[in-house]
N, C-alpha and C positions, 0 to 999 in steps of 0.2 A: 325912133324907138331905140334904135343902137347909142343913140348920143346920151340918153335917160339909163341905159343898164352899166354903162362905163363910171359914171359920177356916183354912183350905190354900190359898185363894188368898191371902190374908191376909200368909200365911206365906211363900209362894212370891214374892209385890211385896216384902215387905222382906228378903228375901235377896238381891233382884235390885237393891235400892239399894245396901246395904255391898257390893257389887262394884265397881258404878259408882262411889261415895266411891274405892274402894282405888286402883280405877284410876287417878283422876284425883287423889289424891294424890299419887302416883307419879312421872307426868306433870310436876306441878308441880316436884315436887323435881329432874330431872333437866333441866328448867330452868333451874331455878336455879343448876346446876352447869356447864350448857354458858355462862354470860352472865355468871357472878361473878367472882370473884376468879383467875387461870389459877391452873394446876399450878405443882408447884415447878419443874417442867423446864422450863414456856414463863415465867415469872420469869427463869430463867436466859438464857434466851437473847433476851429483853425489852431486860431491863437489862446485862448482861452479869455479873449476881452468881452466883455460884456456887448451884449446885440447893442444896444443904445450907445455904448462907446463908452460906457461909463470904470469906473475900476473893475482891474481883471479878476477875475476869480481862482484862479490856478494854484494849487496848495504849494507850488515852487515859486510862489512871488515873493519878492526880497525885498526884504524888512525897508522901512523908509529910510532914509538920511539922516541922521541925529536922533534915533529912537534910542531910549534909555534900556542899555544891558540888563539884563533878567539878575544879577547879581550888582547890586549896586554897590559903592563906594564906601554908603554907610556898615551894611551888610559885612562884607571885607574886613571891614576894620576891625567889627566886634569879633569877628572868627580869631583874626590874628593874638587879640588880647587873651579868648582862654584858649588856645591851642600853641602847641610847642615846645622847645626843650628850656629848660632854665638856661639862662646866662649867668656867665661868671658874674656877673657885678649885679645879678639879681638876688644874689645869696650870701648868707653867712658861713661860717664854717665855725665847728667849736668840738673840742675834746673832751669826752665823759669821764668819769671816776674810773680807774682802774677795775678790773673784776681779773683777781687771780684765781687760778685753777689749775692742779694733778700739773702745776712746773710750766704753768703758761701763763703770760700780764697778757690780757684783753682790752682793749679800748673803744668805743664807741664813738669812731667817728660821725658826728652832724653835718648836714646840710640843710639850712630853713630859708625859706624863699621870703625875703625881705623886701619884695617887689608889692604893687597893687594890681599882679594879674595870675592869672593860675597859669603854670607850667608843670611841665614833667620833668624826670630825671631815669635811665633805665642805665642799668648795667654796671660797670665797675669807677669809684671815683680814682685818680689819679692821687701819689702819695708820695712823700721824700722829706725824708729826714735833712736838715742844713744848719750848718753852723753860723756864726754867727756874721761873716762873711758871704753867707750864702751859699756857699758852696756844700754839695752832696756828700751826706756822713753814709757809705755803705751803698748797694744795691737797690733797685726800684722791688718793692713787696711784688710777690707771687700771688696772682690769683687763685685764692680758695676754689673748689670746684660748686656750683653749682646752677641755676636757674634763673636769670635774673628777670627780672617782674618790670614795666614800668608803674612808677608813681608819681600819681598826679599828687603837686602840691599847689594847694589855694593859700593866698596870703598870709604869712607867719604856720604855715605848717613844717613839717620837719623830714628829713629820709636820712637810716643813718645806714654806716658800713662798718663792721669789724675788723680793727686791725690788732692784731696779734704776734707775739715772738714766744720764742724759749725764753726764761729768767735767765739771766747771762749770770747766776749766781751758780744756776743746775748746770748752764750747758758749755759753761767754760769759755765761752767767745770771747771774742778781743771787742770790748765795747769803746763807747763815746757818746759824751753827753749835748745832743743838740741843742741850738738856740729855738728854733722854732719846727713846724711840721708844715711844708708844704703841702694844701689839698686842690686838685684839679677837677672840677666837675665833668661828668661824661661828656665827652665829645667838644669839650672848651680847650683850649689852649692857654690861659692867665690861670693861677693859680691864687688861691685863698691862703694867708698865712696865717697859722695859729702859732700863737706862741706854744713853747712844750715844758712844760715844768713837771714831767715824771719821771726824772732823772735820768740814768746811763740806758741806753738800747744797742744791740748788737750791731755792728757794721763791717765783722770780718771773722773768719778762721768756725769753728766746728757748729751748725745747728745755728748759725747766723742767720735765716731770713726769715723775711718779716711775710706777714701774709696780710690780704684782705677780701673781705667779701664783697660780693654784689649789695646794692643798696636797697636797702627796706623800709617802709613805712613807720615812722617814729621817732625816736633818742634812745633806742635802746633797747636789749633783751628784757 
């Protein structure tokens, strides 16, 4: 009797351990599932990659490798053709009729844009009287006062400036007769040469300077 209740307890402890093992197997594994690596769902909303694995969603995703810039090449070009200032060597330059008045010669300096693209011109043109030499007859003109505008000129349009003296007949100055009129477009540096064939201009002594204005829309008052 005693030899049959020893082999059943026996039996009954090592039953009672492969439970405890199962158990604590189990345990272990679901562990290791709540601490590892997430789901494919909490991946996705981690990093912003799609649950499947597929492209990310995230409004900071950076553009691919070789996408074509929102402003293209062609786009570019055409801005740079109508926008901008005239170049010197975009333009003409040309002197108007004299317009006398109350002891003052007027002239109506041009600028027409001889290019095939539209540009602007703003502010005051550059101006100088030269002999035949080149060389500077007198003082650079005096800015007139006023406002200056810019103008857009489209192919073969025009923007002109008034330049003006005292008749050096009224105001007694010590003149000289230039070869040509040097004109400088705003903001250029080369000059435009127009010949000058309106005889003597002031370049020293009482009521000598010349003046000009800001450039305006046209050829003329």
């Amino acid at each position: 009797m005693a030899n049959t209740s020893q082999p059943l307890r026996r039996t009954a402890l090592l039953a009672s351990g492969v439970a405890l093992l199962g158990l604590l197997t189990a345990c272990g594994t679901e562990s290791a599932t709540s601490s590892g690596t997430p789901r494919p769902s909490e991946a996705g909303r981690t990093t912003g990659a799609d649950p499947g694995g597929g492209t990310p969603t995230s409004g900071d995703t950076a553009p691919a490798v070789g996408a074509a810039p929102t402003d293209t090449a062609g786009s570019s070009s055409a801005s740079a053709r109508t926008d901008g200032r005239c170049r010197t060597a975009e333009l003409r330059a040309t002197v108007g009729r004299v317009d006398p008045g109350a002891g003052q010669r007027n002239f109506p300096v041009v600028l027409t844009n001889t290019s095939d693209r539209t540009c602007t011109v703003y502010g005051y043109p550059g101006a100088a009287f030269v002999n035949a030499s080149g060389k500077q007859l007198g003082p650079d003109p005096e800015r007139a006062p006023g406002s200056p505008e810019s103008v857009t000129l489209t192919p073969g349009r025009s923007a002109w400036a008034g330049l003006s003296f005292s008749s050096p007949q009224i105001s007694g100055a010590r003149t000289a007769g230039p070869a040509a009129l040097l004109v400088t477009p705003p903001d250029e540096r080369e000059p435009l040469k127009v010949k000058w064939t309106a005889g003597e201009v002031p370049v020293g002594g009482n009521e000598s300077s010349v003046s000009v204005t800001a450039l305006d829309a046209g050829t003329g008052p």
